[in-house]
C-alpha positions in Angstrom: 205.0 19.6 82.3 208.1 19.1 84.4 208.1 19.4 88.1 210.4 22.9 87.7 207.7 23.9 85.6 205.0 23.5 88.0 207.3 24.8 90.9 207.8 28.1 89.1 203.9 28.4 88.1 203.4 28.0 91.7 205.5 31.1 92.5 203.6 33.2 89.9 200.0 32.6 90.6 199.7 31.5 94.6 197.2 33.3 96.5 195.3 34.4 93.1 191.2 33.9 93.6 190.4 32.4 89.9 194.1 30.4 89.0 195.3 27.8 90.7 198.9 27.6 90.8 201.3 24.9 89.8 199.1 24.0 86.5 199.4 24.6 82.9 196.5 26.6 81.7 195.3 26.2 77.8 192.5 28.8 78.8 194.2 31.2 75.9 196.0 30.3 72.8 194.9 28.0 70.2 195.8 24.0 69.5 197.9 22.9 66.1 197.4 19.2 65.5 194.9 16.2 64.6 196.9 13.2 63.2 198.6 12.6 67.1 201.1 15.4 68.2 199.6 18.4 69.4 201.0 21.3 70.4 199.9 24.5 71.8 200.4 28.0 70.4 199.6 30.2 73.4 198.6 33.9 72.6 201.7 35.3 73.2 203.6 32.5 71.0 204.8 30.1 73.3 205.0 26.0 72.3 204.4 23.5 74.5 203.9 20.0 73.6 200.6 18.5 75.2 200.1 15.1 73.1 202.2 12.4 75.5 198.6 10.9 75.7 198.5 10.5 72.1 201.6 9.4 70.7 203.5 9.0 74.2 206.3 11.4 73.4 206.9 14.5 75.3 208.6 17.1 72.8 208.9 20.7 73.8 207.9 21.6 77.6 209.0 25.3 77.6 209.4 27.7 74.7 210.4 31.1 73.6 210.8 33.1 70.0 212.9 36.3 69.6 213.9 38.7 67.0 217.0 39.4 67.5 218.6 42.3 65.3 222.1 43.4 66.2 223.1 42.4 70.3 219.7 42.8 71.3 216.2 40.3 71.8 212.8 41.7 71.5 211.0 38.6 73.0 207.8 37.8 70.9 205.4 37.2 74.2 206.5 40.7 75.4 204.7 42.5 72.0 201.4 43.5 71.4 199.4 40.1 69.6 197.1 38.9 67.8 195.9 35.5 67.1 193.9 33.5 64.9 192.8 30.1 62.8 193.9 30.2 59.2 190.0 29.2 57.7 188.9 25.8 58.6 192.3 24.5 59.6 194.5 24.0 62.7 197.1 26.2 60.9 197.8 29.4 63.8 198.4 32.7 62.8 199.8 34.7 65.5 201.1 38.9 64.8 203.3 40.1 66.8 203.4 44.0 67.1 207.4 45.2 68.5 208.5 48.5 68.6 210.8 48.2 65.4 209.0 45.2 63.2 205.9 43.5 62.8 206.5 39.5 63.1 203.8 37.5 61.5 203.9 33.5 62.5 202.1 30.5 61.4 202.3 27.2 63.3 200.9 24.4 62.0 201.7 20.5 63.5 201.7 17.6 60.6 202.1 14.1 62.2 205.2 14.3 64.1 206.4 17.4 62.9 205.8 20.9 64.0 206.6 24.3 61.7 207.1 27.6 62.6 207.4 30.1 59.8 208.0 33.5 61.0 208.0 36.7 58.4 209.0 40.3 59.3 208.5 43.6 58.2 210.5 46.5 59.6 209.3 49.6 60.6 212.2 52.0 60.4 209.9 55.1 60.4 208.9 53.8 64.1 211.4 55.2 66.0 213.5 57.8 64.5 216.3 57.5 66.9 216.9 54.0 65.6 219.0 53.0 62.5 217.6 51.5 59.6 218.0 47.7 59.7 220.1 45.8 57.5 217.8 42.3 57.2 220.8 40.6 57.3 222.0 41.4 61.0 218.5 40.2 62.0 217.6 36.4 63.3 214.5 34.5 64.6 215.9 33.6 68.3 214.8 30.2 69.4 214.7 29.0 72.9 213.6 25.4 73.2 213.6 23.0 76.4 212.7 19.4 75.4 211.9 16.4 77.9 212.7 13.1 75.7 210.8 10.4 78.0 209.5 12.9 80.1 213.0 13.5 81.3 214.6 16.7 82.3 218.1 14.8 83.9 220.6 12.6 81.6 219.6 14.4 78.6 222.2 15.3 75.8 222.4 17.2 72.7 224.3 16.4 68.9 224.6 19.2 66.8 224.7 20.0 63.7 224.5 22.3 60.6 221.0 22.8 60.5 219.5 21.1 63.0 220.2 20.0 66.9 219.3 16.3 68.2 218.2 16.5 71.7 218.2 12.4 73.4 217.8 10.6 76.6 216.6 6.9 75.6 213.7 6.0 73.1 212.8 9.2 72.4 215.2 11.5 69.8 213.7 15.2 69.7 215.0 17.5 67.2 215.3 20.9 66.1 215.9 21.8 62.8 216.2 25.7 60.9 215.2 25.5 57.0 218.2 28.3 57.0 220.7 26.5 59.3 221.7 28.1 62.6 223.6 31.2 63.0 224.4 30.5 66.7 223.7 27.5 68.8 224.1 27.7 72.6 222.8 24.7 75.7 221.4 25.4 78.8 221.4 23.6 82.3 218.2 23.3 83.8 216.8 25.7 86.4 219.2 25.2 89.6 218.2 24.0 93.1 219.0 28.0 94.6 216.5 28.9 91.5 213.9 26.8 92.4 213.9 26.8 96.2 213.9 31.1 95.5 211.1 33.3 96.7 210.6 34.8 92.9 210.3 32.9 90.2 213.2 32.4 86.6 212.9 34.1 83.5 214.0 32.2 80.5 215.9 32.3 78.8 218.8 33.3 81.2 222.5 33.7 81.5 224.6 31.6 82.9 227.6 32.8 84.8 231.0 30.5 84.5 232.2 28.2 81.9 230.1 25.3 82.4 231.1 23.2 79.0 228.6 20.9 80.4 225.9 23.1 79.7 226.2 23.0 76.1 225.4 19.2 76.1 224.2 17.8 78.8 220.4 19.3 79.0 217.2 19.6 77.1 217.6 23.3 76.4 218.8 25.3 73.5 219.0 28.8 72.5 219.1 29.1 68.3 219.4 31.9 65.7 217.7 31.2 62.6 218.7 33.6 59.6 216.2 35.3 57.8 216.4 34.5 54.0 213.8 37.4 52.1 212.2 38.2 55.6 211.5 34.3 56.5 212.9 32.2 59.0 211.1 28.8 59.3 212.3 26.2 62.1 210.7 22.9 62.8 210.6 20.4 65.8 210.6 16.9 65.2 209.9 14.4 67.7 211.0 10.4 66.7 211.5 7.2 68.3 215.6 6.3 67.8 214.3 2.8 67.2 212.0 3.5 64.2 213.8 6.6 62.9 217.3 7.1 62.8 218.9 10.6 62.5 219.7 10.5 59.1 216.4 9.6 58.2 215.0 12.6 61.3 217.0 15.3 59.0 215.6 13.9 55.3 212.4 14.1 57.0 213.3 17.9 58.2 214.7 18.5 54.9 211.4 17.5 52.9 209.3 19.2 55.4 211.0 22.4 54.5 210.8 22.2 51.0 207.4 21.0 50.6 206.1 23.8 52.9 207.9 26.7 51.6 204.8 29.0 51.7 201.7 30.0 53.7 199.6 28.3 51.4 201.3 25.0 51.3 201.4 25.2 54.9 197.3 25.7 55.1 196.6 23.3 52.4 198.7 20.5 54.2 197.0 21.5 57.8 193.7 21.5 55.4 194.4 18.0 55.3 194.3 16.8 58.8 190.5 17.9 59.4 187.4 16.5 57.5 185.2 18.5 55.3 182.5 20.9 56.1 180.2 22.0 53.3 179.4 25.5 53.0 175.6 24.3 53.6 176.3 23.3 57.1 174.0 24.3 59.7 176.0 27.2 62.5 179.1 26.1 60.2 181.4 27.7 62.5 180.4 26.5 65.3 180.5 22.8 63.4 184.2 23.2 61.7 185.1 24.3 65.4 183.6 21.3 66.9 185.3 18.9 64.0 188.4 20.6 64.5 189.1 20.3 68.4 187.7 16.6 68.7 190.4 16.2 65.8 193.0 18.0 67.6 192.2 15.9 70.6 192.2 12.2 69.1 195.2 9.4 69.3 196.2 7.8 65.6 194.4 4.9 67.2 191.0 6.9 67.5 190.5 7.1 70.8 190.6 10.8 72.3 192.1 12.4 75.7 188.8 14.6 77.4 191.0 17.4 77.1 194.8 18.6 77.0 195.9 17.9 80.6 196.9 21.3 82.6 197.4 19.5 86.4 199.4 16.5 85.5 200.6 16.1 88.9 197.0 15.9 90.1 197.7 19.0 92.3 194.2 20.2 91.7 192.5 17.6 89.8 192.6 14.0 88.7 193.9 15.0 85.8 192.3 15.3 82.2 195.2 13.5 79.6 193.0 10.1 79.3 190.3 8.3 77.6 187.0 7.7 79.3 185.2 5.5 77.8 182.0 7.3 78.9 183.0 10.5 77.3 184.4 8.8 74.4 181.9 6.6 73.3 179.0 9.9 74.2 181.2 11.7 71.7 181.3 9.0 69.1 177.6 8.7 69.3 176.4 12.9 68.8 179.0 12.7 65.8 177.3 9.5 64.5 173.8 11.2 64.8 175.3 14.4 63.4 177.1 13.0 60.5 174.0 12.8 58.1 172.2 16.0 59.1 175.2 17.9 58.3 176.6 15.9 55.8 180.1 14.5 57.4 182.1 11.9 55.9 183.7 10.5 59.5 183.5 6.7 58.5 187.2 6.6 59.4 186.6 7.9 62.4 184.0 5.4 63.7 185.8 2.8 62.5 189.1 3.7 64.2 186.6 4.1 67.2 184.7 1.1 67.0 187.9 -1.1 66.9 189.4 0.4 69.7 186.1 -0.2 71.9 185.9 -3.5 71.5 189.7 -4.5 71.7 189.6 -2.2 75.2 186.5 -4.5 76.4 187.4 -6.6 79.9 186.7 -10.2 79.9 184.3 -9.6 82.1 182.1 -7.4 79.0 183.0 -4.2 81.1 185.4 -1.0 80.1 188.0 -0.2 82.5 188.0 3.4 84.2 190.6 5.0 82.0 193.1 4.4 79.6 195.5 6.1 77.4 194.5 6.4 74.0 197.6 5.9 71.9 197.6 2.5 72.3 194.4 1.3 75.1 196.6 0.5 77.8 195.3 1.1 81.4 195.2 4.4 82.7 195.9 5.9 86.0 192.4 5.7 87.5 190.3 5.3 91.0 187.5 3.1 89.8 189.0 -0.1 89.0 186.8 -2.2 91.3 186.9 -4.8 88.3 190.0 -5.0 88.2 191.4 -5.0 91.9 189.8 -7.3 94.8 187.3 -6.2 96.7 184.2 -4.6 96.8 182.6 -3.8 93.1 181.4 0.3 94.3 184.2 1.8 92.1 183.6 1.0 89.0 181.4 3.2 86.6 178.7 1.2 85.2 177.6 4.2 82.8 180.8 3.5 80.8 179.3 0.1 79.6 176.1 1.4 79.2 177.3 4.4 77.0 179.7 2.1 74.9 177.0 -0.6 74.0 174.2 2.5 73.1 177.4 3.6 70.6 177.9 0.1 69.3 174.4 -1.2 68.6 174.6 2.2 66.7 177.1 1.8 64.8 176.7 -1.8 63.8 173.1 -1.1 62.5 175.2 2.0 60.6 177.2 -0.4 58.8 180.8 0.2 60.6 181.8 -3.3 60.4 184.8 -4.2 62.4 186.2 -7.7 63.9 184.8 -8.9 67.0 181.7 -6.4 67.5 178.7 -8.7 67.5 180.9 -11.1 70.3 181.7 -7.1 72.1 178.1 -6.6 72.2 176.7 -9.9 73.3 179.5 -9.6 76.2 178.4 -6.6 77.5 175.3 -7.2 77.5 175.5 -9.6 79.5 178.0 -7.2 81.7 174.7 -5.0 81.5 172.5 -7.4 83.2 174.9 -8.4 86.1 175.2 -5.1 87.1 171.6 -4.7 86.9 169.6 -5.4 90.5 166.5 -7.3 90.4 164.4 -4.1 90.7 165.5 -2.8 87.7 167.9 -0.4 88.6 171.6 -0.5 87.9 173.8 -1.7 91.3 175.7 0.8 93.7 178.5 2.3 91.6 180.2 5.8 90.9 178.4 8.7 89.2 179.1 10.2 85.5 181.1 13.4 88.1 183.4 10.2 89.7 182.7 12.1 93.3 179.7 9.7 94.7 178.4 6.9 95.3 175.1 5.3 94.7 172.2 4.0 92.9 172.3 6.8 90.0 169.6 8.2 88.0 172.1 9.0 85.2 173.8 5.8 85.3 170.4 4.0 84.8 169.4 6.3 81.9 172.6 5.2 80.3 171.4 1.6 80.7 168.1 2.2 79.5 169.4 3.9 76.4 171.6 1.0 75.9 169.1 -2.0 76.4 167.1 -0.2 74.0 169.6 0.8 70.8 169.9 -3.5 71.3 166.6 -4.2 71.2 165.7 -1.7 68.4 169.2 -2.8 66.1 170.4 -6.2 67.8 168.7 -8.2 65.1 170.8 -11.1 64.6 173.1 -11.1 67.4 173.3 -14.3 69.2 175.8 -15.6 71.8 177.4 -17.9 69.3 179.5 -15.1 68.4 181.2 -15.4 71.7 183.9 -18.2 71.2 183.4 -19.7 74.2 180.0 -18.3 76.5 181.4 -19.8 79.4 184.5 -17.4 79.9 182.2 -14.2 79.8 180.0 -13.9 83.3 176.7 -14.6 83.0 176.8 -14.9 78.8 175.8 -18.7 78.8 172.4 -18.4 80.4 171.0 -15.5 78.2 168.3 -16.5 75.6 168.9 -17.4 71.9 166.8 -14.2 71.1 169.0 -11.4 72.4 167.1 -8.6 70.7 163.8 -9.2 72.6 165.9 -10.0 76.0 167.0 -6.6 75.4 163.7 -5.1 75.2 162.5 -6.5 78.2 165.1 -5.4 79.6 164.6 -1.7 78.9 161.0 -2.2 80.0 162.2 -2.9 83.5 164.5 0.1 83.6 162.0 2.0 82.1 159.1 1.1 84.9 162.1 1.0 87.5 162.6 5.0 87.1 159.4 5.4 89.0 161.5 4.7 92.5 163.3 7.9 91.5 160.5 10.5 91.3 160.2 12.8 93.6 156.6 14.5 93.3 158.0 17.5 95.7 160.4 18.8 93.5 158.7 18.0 90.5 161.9 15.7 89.1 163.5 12.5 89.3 166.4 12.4 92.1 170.2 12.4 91.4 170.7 8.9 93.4 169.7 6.1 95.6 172.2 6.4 98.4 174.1 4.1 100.4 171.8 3.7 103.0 168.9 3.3 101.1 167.2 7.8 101.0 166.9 9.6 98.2 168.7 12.3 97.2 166.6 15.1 95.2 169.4 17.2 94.6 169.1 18.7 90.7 171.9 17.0 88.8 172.6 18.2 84.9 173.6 14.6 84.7 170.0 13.3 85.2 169.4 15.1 81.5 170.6 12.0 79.7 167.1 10.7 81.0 165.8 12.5 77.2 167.6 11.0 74.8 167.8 7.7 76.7 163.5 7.9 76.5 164.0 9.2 72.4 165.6 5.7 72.4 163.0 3.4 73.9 160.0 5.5 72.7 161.1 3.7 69.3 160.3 0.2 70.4 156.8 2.3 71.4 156.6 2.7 74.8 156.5 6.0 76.4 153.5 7.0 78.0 151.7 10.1 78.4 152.5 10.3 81.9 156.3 9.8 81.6 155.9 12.4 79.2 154.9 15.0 81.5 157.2 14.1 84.0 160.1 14.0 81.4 158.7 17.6 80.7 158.6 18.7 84.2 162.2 17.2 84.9 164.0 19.1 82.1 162.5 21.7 83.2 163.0 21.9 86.6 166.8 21.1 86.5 167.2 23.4 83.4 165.7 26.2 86.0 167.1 25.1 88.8 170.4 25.1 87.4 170.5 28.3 85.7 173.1 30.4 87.2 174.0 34.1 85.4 176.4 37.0 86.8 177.2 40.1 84.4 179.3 38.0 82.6 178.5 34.5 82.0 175.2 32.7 82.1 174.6 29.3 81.6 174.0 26.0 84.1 176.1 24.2 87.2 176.9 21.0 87.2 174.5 19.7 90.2 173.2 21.9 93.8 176.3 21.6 96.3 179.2 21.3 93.6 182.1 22.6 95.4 184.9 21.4 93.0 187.5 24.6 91.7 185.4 27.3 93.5 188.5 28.7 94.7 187.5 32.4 96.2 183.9 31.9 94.8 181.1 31.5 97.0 178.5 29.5 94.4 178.7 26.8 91.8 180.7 27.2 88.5 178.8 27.1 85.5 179.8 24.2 83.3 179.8 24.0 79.5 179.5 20.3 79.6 176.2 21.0 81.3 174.9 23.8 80.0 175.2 22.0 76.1 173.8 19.1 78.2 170.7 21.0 79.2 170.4 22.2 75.3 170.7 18.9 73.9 168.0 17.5 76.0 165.8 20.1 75.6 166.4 19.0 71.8 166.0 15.8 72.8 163.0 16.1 74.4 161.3 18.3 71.8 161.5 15.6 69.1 160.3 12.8 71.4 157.0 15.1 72.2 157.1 16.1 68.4 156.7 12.0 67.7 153.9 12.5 69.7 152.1 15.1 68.2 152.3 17.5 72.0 152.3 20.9 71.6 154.9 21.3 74.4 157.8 20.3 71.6 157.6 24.3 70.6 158.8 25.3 73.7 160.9 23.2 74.7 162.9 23.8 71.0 163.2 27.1 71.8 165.0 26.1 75.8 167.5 24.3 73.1 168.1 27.3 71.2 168.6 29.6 74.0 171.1 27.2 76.1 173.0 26.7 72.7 173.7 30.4 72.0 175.6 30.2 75.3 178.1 27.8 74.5 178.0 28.8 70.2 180.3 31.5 69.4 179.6 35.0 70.5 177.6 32.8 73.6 179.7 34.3 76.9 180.7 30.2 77.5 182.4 30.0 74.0 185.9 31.6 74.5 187.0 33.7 71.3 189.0 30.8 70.2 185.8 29.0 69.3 187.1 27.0 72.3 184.9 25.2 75.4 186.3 25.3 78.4 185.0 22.9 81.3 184.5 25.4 83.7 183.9 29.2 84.3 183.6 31.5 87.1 181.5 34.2 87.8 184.0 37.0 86.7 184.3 35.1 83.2 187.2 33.5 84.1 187.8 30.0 82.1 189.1 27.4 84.1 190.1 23.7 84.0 190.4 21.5 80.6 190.3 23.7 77.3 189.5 22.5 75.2 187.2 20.1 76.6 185.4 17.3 73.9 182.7 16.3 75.7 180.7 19.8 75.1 181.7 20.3 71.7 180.4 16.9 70.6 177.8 17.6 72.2 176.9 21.0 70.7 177.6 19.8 67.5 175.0 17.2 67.8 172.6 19.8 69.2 173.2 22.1 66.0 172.3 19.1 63.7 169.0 18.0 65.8 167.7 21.5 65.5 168.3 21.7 62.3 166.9 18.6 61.0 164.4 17.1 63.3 163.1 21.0 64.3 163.3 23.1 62.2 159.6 24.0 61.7 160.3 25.1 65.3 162.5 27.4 64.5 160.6 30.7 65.5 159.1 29.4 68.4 160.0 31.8 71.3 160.6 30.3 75.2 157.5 30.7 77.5 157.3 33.7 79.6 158.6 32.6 83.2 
């Protein structure tokens, strides 16, 4: 998103109660991607670019398609349309509805490539005023502004035949037609007058004067695109000069075209990008969904951006194009639980995953706030205490503690890559210096990144990790640290890690009791600064069930922490609940005031709400291990926060999408989509299949 971008957004939605203005919204409109580029189709047919996180290449920051028959421009987003995934792929069907034609499009994004084919059907018996049309005097009209670098100034175009080359330094963007170009025209950016106006620009627009510069020297370019039989196909290409020179960029173009000539081919290669779902699958929609945006939203490398970033000028947010290694590693763990219940083949995946984690890893055994997920480079970020001087209070211990829970997981699974046992044995040693002598993980940031304190959340995460080593950390010893002395703290832990791990989880698990609070019936959001209790309800504090699923398998959880699990879950699941006329589902904690805008309470959150659903899971198949009656019940909580964020459910957009946030009118709002909540309703599906299914007509207790 350029600044001129942002400016005229600003124009077109200040003042409004439920958009905030000066963002790109991915609220509507549907993702093509999954191997790296990804672009967005929005619902009236409009391409933006959105993977710079992913490959660090900008590509298309403004778009526009046209049907152009004789002098005049029917602009696509101005038509009546529909929209839609071709089967289980990422390939985007979009119908377009004009007064004279019907346009039927489908987008689909392959690596670094991006196609457009684009039939039409006239309508002649439409309008009876109207000549026929003579196909040939009709074009597909294609307005394109590109940012090489994430530049919109010293930019310049090459043309040619078929295909237009659009340059500033490394990166070469380029626009090709499979039926060469019947006109080819440049445009200057938006002018200073333009943007400092009251009322926003349409664009395209015409440009008085003879400004030969224009032709060359900018990102944007107005094509026609001959129809040939009723098609027109035109494809984008983004390259590095440095790998890919321009002779190879049009060969590339060239094959593109002529391998994926058809609909079909254009399905079967998108087909391609996405694993497998059998036709057995449990809620298989809701499972290809979930497959397909945390496909959409992943780097080559593995590691995946929390969602397409709308705000990257952090106008109203921090901003969302990044990889936390919280919300990866949470994501790589519900698809590592899923993958057998629903019978997934994503070896790749956690091996691409795994990898990254541990070459990511501090020297210190800790994960850095944020990073970007092409290549693991720091991030823009707030908590890098670690990293700076100074105190250690911003720095997010539940990152660590969610990575090793992953690890130990996936070691015992068999994904064997270099360096994990030495990862492992570094953070856990990472784990126990940030682990206070009463058992409770030090001051830090919370899993929300807007408080301090002594979290309940962030010492679930640690109990849940302490005990995935202790249950699968057989073997691991700190010889497989080159040298112990350069990792904190690694040289004095025992030659039996696995036990040392257990005890460890013991004293996180007796520690919780400081939390309780008998009053409300729940265990408190945090420890604060100065030593009180805060007992606000928190969806975060739900980890708390699968972190106990985890250390009830060394054999350890009493009857009484089972009741007061019981009586937590429910409590915040309650206490959370928020429903208007059109939404219902749960807020993220009491007193969230983030992107409330003209609304007076909380937003509901998705992340939460399939939070509140998997623990409820969660939590019904511990007390199932136990024989309790109470795992009935609390299946059917799962099943009834799941049909809110499942399609059809009023948080589930008709895209099959999750947005973050929603507000009371229905409104989506912020990241969409976001991967956290998909992940983590996709693990919920597969629990509830597998593990509780003889539940599966239980109904929830009468309030």
């Amino acid at each position: 998103m350029q600044l001129r971008d942002a400016l005229d957004d600003y124009k077109r939605h200040a003042g409004g109660g439920t958009r905030f203005p000066g963002e790109r919204r991915t609220v509507s409109g549907r993702f093509s991607g999954g191997d790296g580029r990804l672009v967005h189709v929005g619902d009236d047919g409009e391409l933006r670019d959105f993977g710079y996180p992913l490959t660090g290449r900008t590509g298309v920051v403004r778009s526009r398609i046209g049907l152009a028959v004789g002098d005049g421009v029917t602009w696509l987003d101005e038509a009546d349309t529909t929209q839609r995934y071709v089967g289980d792929t990422a390939l985007v069907e979009t119908v377009h509805e004009t007064p004279r034609a019907t346009v039927t499009r489908h987008d689909v994004t392959l690596g670094d490539a991006h196609l457009t084919r684009a039939s039409v059907e006239f309508d002649d018996a439409g309008d009876a005023d109207a000549p026929p049309v003579d196909p040939a005097d009709a074009s597909l009209v294609v307005y394109a502004r590109f940012a090489p670098d994430g530049r919109d100034d010293r930019v310049g175009q090459l043309r040619f035949d078929d295909a237009v080359e659009v340059y500033h330094a490394d990166e070469h963007d380029f626009l090709a037609s499979a039926t060469g170009f019947a006109d080819l025209r440049g445009r200057l950016p938006t002018t200073f007058p333009e943007l400092l106006a009251d009322d926003p620009t349409d664009l395209p627009r015409d440009r008085d004067g003879d400004g030969y510069e224009e032709e060359r020297l900018s990102g944007e370019v107005i094509a026609d695109a001959p129809f040939d039989d009723g098609v027109a196909t035109v494809a984008t290409l983004l390259t590095d000069g440095a790998e890919t020179d321009r002779e190879a960029a049009r060969e590339r173009l060239d094959e593109l075209f002529a391998a994926h000539d058809g609909v079909d081919a254009l399905a079967d290669a998108a087909a391609d990008a996405l694993p497998s779902v059998p036709e057995s699958a449990p809620a298989r929609e809701s499972v290809v969904a979930d497959l397909r945006v945390l496909s959409l939203l992943s780097a080559p490398s593995g590691l995946r951006i929390a969602g397409p970033d709308f705000d990257p000028y952090y106008e109203h947010s921090g901003g969302y194009g990044y990889t936390w290694f919280r919300d990866d590693a949470e994501i790589s763990g519900f698809l590592l639980g899923a993958a057998d219940a629903v019978d997934l083949d994503l070896d790749d995946w956690h091996a691409r995953s795994a990898a990254m984690y541990v070459a990511a890893q501090r020297p210190d055994g800790s994960w850095p706030h944020r990073v970007w997920p092409r290549d693991g480079a720091l991030a823009p970020g707030w908590a890098n205490a670690r990293i700076e001087d100074g105190p250690d209070v911003d720095y997010q211990a539940d990152q660590t503690g969610s990575v090793v829970a992953y690890l130990a997981r996936a070691r015992a699974a068999g994904i064997d890559v270099d360096g994990l046992d030495s990862t492992l044995v570094a953070a856990l040693a990472g784990l126990d210096r940030t682990l206070e002598p009463d058992g409770r993980p030090v001051v830090c940031q919370n899993a929300w990144e807007d408080a301090a304190g002594r979290f309940t959340h962030t010492a679930a995460t640690f109990l849940e990790a302490y005990s995935e080593l202790g249950r699968r950390g057989e073997g691991l010893a700190v010889d497989a640290l080159d040298d112990p002395d350069s990792v904190p703290g690694a040289a004095s832990l025992p030659d039996d890690l696995a036990a040392h791990a257990r005890d460890r989880a013991r004293e996180v698990y007796d520690a919780l009791d400081d939390l309780w609070v008998p009053e409300r019936g729940c265990y408190a959001v945090r420890e604060t600064l100065d030593g009180g209790i805060d007992d606000r309800l928190d969806s975060a504090t739900l980890a708390l069930a699968a972190a106990h699923r985890s250390f009830d398998a060394l054999g350890a959880v009493d009857d009484e922490r089972l009741d007061r699990l019981v009586s937590h879950v429910e409590t915040v699941v309650d206490g959370l609940s928020h429903e208007t006329d059109d939404i219902a589902g749960l807020i993220r904690y009491e007193g969230d005031g983030w992107r409330k805008a003209d609304q007076l309470s909380e937003k509901v959150w998705t992340v939460s709400t399939a939070w509140g659903a998997n623990a409820c899971a969660e939590l019904a198949a511990l007390l199932a291990a136990h024989d309790d009656p109470r795992a009935a019940e609390m299946t059917a909580r799962a099943r009834d926060l799941l049909g809110h964020v499942s399609p059809g459910g009023s948080l589930c957009e008709p895209t099959t999408y999750l947005p973050e946030q929603f507000f009371d009118d229905g409104t989506a709002d912020s990241a969409t989509p976001l991967g956290w909540p998909h992940a983590i309703r996709l693990a919920t599906v597969a629990l509830l299949d597998d593990e509780l299914s003889q539940f599966a007509d239980a109904a929830p207790a009468d309030d």
